[in-house]
PDBQT receptor file of N, H, CA, C and O in Angstrom, charges set to zero:
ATOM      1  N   UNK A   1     113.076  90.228 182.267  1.00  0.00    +0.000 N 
ATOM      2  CA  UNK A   1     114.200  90.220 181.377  1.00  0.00    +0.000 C 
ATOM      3  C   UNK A   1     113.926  89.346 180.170  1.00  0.00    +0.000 C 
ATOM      4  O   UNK A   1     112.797  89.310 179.681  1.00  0.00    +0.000 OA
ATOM      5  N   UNK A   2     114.992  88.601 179.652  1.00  0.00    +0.000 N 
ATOM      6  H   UNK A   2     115.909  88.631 180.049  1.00  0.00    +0.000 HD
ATOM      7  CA  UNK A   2     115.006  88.261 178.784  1.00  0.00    +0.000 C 
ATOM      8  C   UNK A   2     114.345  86.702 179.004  1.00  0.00    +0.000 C 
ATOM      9  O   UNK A   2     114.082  86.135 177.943  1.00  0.00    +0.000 OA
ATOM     10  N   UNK A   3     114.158  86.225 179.785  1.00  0.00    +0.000 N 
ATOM     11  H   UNK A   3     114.372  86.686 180.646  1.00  0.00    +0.000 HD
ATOM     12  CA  UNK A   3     113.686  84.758 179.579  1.00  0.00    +0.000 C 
ATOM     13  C   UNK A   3     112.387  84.926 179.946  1.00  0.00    +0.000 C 
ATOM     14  O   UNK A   3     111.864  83.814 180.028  1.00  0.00    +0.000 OA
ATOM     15  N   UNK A   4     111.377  86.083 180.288  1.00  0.00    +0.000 N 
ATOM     16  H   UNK A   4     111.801  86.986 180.221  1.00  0.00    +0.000 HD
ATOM     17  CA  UNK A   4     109.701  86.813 180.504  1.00  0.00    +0.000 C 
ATOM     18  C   UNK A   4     109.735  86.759 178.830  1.00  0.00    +0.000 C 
ATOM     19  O   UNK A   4     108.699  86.343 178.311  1.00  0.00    +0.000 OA
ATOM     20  N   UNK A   5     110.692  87.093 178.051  1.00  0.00    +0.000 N 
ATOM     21  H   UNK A   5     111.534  87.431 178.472  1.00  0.00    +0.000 HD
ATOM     22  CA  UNK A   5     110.182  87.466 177.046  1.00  0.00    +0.000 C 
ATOM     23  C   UNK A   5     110.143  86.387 176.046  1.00  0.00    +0.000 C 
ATOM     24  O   UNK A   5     109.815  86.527 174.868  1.00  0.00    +0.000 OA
ATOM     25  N   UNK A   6     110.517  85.270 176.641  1.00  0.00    +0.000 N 
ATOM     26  H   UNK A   6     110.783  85.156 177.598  1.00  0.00    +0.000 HD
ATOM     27  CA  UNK A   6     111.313  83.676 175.541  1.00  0.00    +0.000 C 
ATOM     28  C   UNK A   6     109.717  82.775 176.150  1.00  0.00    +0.000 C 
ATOM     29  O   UNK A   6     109.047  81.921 175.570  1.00  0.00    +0.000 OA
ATOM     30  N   UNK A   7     109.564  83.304 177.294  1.00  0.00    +0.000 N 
ATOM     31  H   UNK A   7     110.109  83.998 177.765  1.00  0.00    +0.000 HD
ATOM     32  CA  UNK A   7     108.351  82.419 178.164  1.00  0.00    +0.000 C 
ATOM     33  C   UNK A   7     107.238  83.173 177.643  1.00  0.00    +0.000 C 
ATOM     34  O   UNK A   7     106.277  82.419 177.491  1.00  0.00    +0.000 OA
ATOM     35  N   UNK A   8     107.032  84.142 177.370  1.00  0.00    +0.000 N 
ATOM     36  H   UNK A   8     107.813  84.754 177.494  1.00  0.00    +0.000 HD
ATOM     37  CA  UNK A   8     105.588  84.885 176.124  1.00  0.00    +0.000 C 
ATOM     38  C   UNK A   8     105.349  84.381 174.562  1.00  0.00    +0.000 C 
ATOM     39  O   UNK A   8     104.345  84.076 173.920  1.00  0.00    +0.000 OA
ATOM     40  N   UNK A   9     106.805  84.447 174.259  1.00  0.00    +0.000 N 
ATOM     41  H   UNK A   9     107.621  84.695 174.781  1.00  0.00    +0.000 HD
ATOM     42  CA  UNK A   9     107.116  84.654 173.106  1.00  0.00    +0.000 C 
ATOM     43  C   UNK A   9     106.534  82.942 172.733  1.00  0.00    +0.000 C 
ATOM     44  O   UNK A   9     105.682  82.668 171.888  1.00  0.00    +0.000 OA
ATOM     45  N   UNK A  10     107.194  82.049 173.538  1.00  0.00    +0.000 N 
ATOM     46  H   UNK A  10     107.886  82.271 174.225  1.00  0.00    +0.000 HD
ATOM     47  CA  UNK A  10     106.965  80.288 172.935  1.00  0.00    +0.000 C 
ATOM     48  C   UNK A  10     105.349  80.216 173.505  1.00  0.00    +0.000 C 
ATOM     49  O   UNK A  10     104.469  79.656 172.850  1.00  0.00    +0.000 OA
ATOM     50  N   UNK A  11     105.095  80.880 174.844  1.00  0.00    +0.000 N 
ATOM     51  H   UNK A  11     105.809  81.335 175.376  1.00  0.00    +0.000 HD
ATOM     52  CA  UNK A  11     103.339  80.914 175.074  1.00  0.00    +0.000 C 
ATOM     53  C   UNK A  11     102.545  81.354 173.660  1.00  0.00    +0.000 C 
ATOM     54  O   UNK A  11     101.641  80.813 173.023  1.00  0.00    +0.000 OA
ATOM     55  N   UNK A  12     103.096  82.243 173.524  1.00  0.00    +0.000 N 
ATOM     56  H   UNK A  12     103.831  82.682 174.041  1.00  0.00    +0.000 HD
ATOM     57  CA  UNK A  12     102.104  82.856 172.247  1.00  0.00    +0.000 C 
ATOM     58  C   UNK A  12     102.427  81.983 170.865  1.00  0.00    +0.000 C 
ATOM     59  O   UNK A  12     101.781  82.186 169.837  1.00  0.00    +0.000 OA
ATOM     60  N   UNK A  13     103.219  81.243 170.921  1.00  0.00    +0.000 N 
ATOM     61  H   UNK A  13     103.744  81.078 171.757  1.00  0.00    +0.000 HD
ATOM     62  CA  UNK A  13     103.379  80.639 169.438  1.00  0.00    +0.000 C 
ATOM     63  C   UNK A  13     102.473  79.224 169.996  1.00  0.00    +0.000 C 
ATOM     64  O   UNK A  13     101.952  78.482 169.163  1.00  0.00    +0.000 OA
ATOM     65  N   UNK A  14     102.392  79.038 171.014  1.00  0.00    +0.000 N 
ATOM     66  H   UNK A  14     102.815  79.641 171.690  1.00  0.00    +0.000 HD
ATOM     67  CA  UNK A  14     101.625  77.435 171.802  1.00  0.00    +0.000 C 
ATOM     68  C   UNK A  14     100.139  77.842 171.609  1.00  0.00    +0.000 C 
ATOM     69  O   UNK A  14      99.298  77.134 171.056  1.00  0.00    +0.000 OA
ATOM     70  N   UNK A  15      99.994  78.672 171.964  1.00  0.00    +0.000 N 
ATOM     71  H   UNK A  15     100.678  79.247 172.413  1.00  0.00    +0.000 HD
ATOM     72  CA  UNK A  15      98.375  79.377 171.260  1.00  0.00    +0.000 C 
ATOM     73  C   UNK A  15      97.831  79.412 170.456  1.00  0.00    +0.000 C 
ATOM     74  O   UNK A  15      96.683  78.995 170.305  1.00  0.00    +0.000 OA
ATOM     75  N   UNK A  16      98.721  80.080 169.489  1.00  0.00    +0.000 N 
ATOM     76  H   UNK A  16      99.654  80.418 169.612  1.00  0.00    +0.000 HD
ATOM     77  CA  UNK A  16      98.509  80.600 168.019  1.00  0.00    +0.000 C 
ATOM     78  C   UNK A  16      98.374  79.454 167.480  1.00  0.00    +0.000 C 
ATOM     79  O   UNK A  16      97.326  79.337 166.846  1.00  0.00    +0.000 OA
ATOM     80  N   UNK A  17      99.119  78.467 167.497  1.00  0.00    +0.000 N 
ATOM     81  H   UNK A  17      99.970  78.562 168.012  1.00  0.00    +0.000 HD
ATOM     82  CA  UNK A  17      99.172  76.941 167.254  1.00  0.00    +0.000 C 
ATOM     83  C   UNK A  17      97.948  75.912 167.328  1.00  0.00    +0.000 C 
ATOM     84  O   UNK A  17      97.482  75.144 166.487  1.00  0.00    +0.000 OA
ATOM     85  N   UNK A  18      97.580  76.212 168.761  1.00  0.00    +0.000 N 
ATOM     86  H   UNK A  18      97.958  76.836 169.444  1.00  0.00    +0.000 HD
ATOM     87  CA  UNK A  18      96.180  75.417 168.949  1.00  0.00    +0.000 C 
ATOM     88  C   UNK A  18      94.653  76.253 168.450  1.00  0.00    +0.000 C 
ATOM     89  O   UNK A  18      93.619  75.687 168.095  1.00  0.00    +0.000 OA
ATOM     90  N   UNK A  19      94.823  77.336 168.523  1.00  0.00    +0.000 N 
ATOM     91  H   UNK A  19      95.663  77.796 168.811  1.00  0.00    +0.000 HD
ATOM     92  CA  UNK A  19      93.858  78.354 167.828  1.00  0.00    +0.000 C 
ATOM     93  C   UNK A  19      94.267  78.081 166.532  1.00  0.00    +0.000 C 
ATOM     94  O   UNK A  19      93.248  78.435 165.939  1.00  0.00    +0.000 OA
ATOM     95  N   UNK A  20      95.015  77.710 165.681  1.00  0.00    +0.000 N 
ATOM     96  H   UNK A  20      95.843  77.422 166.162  1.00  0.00    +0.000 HD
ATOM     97  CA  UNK A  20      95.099  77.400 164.339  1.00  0.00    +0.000 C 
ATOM     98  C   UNK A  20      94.752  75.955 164.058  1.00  0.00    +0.000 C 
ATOM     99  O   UNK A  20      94.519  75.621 162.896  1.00  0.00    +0.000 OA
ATOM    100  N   UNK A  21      94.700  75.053 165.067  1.00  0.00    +0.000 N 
ATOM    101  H   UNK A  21      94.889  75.323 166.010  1.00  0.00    +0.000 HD
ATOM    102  CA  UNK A  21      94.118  73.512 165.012  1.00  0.00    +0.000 C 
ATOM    103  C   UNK A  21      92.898  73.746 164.955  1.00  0.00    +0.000 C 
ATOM    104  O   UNK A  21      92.154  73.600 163.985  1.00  0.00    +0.000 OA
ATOM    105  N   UNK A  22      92.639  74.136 166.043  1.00  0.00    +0.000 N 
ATOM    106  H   UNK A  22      93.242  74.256 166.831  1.00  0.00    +0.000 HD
ATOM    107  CA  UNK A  22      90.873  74.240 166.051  1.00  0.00    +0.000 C 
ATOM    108  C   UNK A  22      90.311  74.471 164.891  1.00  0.00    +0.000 C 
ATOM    109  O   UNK A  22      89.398  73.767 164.457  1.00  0.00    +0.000 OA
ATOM    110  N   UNK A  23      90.902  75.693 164.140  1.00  0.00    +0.000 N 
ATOM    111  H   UNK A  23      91.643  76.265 164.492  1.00  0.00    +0.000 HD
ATOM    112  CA  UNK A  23      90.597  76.455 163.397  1.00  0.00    +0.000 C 
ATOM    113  C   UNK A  23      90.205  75.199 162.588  1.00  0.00    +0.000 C 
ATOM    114  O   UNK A  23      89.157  74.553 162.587  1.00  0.00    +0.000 OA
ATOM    115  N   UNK A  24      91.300  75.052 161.933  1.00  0.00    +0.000 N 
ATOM    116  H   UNK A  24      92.152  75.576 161.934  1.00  0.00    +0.000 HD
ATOM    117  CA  UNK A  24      91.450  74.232 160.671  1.00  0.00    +0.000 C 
ATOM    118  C   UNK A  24      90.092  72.601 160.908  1.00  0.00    +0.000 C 
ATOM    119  O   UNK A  24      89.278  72.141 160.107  1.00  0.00    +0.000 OA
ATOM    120  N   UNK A  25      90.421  72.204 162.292  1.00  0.00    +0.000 N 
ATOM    121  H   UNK A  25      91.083  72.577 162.943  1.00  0.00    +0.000 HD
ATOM    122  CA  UNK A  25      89.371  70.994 162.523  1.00  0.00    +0.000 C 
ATOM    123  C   UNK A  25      87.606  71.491 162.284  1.00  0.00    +0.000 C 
ATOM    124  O   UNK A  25      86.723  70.832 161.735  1.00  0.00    +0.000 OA
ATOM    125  N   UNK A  26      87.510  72.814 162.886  1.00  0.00    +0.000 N 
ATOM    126  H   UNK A  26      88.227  73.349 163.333  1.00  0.00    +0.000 HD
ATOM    127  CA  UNK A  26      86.038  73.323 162.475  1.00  0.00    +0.000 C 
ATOM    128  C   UNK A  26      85.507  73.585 161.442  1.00  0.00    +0.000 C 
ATOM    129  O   UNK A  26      84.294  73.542 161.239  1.00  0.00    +0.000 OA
ATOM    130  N   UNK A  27      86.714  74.018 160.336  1.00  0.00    +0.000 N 
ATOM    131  H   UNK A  27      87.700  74.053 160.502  1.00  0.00    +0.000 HD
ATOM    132  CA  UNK A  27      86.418  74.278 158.981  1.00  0.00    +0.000 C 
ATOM    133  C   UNK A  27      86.466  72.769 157.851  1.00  0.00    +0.000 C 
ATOM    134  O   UNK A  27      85.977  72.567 156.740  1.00  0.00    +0.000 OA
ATOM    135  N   UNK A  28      87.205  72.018 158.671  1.00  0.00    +0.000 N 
ATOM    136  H   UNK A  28      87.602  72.182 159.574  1.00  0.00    +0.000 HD
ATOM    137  CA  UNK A  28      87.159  70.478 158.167  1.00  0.00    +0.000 C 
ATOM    138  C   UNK A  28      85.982  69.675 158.649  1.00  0.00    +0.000 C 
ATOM    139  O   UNK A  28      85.688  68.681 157.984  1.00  0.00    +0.000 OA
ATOM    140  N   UNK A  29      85.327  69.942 159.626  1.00  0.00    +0.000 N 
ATOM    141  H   UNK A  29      85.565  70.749 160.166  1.00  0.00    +0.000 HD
ATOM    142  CA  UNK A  29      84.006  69.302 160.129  1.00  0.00    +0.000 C 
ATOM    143  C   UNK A  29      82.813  70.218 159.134  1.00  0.00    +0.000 C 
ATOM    144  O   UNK A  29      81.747  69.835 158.652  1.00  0.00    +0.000 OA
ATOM    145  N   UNK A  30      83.299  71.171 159.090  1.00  0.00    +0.000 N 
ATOM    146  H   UNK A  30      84.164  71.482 159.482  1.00  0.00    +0.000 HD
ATOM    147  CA  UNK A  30      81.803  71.735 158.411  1.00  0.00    +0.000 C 
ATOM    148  C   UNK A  30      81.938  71.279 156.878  1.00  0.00    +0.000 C 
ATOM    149  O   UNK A  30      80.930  70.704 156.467  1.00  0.00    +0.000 OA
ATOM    150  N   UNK A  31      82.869  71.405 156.048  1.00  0.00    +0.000 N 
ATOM    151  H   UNK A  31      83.688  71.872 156.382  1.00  0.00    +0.000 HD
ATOM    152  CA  UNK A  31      83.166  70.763 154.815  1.00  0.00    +0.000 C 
ATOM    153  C   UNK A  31      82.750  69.137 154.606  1.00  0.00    +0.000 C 
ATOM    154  O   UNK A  31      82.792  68.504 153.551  1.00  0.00    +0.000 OA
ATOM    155  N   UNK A  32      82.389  68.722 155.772  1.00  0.00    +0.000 N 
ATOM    156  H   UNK A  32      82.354  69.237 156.629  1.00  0.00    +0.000 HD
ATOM    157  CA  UNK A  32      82.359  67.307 155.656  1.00  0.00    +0.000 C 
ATOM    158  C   UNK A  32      81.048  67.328 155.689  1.00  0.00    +0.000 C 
ATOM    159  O   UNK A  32      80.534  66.546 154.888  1.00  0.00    +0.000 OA
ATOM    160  N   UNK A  33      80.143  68.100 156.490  1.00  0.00    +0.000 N 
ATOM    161  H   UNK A  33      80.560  68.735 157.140  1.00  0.00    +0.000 HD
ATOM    162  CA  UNK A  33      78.752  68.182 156.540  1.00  0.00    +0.000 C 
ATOM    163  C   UNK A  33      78.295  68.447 155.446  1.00  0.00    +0.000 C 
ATOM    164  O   UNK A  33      77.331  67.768 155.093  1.00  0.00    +0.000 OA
ATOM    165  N   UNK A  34      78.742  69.384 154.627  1.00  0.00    +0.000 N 
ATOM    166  H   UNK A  34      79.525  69.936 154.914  1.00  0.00    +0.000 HD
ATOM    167  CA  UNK A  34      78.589  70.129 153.618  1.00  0.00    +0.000 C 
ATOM    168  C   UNK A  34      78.373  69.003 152.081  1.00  0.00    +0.000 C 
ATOM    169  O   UNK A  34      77.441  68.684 151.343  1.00  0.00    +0.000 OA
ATOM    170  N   UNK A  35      79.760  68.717 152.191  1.00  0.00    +0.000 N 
ATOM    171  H   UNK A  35      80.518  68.976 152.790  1.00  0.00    +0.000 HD
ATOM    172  CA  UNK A  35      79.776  67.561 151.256  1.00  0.00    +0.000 C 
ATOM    173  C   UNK A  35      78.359  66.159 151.118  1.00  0.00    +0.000 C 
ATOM    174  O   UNK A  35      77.738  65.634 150.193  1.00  0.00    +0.000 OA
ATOM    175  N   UNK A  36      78.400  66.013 152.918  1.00  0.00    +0.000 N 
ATOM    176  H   UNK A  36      78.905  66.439 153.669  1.00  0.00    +0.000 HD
ATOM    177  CA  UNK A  36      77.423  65.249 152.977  1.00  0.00    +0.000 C 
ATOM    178  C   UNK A  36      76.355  65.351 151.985  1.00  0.00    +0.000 C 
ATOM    179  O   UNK A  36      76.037  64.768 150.949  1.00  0.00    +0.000 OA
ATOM    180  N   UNK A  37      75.770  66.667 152.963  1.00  0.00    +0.000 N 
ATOM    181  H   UNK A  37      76.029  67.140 153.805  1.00  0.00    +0.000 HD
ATOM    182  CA  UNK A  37      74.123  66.897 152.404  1.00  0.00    +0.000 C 
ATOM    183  C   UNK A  37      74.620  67.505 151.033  1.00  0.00    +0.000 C 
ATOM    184  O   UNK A  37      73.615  67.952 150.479  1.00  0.00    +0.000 OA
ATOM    185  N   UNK A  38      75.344  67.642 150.522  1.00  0.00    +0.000 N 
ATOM    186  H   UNK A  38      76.160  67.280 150.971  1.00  0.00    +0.000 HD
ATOM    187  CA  UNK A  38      75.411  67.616 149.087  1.00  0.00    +0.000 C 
ATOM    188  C   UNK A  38      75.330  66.774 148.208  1.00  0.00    +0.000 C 
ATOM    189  O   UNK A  38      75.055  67.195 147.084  1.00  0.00    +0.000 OA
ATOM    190  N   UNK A  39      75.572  65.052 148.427  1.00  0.00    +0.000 N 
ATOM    191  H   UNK A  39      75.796  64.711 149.340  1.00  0.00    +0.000 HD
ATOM    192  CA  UNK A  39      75.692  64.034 148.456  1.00  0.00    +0.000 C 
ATOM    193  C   UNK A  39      75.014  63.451 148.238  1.00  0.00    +0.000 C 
ATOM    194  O   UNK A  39      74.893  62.721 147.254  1.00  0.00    +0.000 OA
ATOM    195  N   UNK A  40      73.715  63.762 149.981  1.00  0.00    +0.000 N 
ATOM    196  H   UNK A  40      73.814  64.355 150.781  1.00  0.00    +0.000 HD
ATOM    197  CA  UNK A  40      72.382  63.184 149.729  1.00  0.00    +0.000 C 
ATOM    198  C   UNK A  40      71.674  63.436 149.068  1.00  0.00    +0.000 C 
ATOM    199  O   UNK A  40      70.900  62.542 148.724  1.00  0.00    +0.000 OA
ATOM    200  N   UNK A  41      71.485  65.032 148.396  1.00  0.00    +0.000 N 
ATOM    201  H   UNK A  41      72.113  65.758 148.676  1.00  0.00    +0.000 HD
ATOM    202  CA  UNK A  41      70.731  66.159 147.911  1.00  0.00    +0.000 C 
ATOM    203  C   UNK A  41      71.216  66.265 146.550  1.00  0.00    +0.000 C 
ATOM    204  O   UNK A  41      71.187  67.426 146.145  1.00  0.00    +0.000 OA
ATOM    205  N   UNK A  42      71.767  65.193 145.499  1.00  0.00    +0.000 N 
ATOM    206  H   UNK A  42      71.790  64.249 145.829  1.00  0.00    +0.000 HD
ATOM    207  CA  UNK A  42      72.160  65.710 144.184  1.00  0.00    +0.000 C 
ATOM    208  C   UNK A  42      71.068  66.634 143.382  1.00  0.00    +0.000 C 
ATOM    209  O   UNK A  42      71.585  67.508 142.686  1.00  0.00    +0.000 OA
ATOM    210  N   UNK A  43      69.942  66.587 143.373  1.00  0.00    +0.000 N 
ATOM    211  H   UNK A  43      69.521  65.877 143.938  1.00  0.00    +0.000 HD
ATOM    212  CA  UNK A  43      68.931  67.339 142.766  1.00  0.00    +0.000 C 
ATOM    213  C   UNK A  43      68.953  68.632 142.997  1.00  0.00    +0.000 C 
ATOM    214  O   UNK A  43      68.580  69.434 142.141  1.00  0.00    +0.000 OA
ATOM    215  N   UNK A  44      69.390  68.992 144.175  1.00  0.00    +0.000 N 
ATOM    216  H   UNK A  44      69.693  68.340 144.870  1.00  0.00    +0.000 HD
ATOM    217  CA  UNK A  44      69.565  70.579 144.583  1.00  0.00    +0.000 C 
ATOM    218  C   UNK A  44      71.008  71.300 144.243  1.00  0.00    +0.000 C 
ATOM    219  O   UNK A  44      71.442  72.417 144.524  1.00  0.00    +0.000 OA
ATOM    220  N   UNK A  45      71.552  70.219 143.538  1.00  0.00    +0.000 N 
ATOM    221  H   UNK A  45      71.199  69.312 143.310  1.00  0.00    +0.000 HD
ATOM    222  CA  UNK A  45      73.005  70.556 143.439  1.00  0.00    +0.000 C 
ATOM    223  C   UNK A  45      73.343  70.791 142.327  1.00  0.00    +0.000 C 
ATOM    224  O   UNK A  45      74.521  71.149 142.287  1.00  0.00    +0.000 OA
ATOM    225  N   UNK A  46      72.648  70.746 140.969  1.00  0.00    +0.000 N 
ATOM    226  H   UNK A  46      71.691  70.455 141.001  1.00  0.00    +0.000 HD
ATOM    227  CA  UNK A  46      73.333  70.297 140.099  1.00  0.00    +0.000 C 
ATOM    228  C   UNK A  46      74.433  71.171 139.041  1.00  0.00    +0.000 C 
ATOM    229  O   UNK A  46      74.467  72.398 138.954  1.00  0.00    +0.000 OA
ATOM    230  N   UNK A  47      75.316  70.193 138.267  1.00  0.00    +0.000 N 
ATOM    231  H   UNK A  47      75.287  69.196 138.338  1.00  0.00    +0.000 HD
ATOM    232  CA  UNK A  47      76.667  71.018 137.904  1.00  0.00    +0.000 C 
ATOM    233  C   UNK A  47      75.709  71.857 136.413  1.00  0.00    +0.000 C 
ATOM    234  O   UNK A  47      74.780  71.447 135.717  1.00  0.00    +0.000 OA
ATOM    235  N   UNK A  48      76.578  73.295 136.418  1.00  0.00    +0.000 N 
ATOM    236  H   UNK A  48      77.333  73.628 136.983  1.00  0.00    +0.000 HD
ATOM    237  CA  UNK A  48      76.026  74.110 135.677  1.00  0.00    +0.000 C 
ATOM    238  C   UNK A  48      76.228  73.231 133.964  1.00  0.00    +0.000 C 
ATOM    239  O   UNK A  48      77.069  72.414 133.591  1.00  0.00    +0.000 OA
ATOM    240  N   UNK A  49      75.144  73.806 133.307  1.00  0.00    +0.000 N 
ATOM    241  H   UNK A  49      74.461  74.469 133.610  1.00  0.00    +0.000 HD
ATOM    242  CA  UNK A  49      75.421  73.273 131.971  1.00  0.00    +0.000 C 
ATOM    243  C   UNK A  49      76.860  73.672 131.617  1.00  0.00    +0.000 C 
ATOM    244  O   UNK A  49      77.807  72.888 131.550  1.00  0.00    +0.000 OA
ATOM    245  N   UNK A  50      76.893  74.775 131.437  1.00  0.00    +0.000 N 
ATOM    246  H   UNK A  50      76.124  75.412 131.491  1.00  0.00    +0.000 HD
ATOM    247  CA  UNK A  50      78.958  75.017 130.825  1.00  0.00    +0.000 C 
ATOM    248  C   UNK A  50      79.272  75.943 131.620  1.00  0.00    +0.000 C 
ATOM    249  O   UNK A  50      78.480  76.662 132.229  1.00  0.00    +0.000 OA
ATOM    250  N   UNK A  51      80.374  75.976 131.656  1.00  0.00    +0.000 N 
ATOM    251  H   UNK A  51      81.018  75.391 131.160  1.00  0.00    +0.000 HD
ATOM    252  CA  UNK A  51      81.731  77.040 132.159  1.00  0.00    +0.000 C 
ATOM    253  C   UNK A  51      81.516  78.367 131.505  1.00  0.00    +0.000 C 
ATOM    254  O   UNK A  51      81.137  77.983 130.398  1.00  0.00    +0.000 OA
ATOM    255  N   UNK A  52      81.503  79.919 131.440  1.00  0.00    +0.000 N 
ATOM    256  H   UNK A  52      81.811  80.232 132.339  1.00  0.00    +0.000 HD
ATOM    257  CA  UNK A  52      81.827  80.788 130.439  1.00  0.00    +0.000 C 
ATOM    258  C   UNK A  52      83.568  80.972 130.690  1.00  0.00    +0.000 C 
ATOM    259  O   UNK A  52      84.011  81.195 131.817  1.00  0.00    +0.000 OA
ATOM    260  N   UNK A  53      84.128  80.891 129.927  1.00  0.00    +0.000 N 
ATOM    261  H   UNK A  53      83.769  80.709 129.012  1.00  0.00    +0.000 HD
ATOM    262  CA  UNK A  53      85.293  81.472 129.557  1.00  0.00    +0.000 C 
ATOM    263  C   UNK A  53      85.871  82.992 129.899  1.00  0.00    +0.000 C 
ATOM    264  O   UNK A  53      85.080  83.867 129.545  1.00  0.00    +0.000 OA
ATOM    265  N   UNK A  54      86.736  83.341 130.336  1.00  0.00    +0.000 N 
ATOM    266  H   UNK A  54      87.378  82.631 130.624  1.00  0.00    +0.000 HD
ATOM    267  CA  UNK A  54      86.574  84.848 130.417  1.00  0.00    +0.000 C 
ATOM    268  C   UNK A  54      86.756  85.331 129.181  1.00  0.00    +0.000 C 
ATOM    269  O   UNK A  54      86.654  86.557 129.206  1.00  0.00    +0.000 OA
ATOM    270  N   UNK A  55      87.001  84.874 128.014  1.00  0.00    +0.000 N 
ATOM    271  H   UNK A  55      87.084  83.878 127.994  1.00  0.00    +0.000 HD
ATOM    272  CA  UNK A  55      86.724  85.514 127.023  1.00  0.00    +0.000 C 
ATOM    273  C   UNK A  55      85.222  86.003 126.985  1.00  0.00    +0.000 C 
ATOM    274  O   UNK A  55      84.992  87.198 126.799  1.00  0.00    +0.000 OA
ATOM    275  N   UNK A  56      84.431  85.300 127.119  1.00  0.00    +0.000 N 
ATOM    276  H   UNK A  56      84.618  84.329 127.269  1.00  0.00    +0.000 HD
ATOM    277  CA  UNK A  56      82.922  85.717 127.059  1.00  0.00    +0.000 C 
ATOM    278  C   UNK A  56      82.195  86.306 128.162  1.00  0.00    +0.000 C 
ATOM    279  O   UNK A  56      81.042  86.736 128.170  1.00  0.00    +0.000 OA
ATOM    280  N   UNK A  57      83.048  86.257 129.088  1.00  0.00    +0.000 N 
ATOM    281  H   UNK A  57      83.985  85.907 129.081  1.00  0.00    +0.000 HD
ATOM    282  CA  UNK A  57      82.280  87.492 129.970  1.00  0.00    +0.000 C 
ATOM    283  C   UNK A  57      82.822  89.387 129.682  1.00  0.00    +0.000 C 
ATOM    284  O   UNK A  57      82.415  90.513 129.969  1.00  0.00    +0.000 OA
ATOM    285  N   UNK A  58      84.051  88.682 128.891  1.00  0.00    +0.000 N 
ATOM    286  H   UNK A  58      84.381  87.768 128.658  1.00  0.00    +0.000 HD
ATOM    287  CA  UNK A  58      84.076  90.171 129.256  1.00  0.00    +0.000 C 
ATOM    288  C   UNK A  58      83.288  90.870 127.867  1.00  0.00    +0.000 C 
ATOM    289  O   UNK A  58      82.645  90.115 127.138  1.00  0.00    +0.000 OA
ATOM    290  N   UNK A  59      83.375  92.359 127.544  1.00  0.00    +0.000 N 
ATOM    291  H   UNK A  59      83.897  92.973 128.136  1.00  0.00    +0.000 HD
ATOM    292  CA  UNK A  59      83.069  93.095 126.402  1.00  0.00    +0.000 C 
ATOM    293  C   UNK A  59      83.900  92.897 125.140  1.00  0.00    +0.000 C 
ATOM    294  O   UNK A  59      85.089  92.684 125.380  1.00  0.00    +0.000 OA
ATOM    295  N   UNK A  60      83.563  92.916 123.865  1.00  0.00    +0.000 N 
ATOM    296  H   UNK A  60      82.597  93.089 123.669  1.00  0.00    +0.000 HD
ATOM    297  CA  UNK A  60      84.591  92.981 123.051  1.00  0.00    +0.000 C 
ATOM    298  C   UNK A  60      85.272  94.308 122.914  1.00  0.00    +0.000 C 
ATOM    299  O   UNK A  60      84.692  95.394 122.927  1.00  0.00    +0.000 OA
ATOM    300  N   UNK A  61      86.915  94.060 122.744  1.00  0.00    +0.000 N 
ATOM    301  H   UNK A  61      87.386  93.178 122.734  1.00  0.00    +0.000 HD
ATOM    302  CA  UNK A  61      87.270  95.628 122.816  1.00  0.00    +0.000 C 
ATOM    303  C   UNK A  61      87.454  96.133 121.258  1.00  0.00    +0.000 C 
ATOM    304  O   UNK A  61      87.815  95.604 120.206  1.00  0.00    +0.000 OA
ATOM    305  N   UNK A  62      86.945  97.638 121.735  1.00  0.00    +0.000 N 
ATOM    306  H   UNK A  62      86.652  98.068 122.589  1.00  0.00    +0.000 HD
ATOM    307  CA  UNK A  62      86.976  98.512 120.377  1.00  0.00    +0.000 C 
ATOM    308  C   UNK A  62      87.555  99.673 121.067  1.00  0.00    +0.000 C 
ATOM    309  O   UNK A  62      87.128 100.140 122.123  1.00  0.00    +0.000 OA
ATOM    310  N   UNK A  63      88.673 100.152 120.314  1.00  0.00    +0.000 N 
ATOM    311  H   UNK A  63      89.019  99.773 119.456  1.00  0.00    +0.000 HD
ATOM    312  CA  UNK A  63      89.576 101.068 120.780  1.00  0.00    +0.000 C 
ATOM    313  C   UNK A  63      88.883 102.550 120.235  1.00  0.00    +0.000 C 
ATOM    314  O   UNK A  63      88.013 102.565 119.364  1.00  0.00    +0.000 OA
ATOM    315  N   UNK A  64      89.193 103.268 120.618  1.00  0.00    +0.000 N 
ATOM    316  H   UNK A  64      89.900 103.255 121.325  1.00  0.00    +0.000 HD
ATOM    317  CA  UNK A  64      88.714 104.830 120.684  1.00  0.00    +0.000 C 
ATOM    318  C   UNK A  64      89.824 105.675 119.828  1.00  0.00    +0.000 C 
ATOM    319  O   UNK A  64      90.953 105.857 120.282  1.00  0.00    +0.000 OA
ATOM    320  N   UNK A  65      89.447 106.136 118.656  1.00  0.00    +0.000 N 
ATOM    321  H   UNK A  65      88.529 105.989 118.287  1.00  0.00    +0.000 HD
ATOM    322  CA  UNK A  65      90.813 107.062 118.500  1.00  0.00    +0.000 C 
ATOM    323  C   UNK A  65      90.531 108.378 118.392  1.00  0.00    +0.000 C 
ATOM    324  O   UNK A  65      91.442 109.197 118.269  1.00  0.00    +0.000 OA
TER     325      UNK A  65
């Protein structure tokens, strides 16, 4: 009846919950590694000379008539 379905229903949100901790702690441990050896490794890292703008990636437009 109805309290099978209140006892699934809060199971599955108790799950979803800790499968979303994990989640988030594994993707926060690897970011930290990441950062590390990025850290140690500035030579392999380095920031691009400039940004392009999306003005300059795209084509210039010329209309068709």
């Amino acid at each position: 009846g109805v309290h099978r379905q209140v006892l699934f229903a809060s199971l599955g949100w108790f799950v979803g919950y800790q499968l979303l901790k994990r989640t988030e702690y594994v993707y926060a441990k690897v970011d930290r590694e990441m950062f590390e050896y990025i850290r140690q490794h500035p030579v392999d890292f380095h920031a691009a000379a400039e940004k392009k703008r999306i003005g300059q990636l795209l084509e210039d437009f010329h209309p068709i008539r």
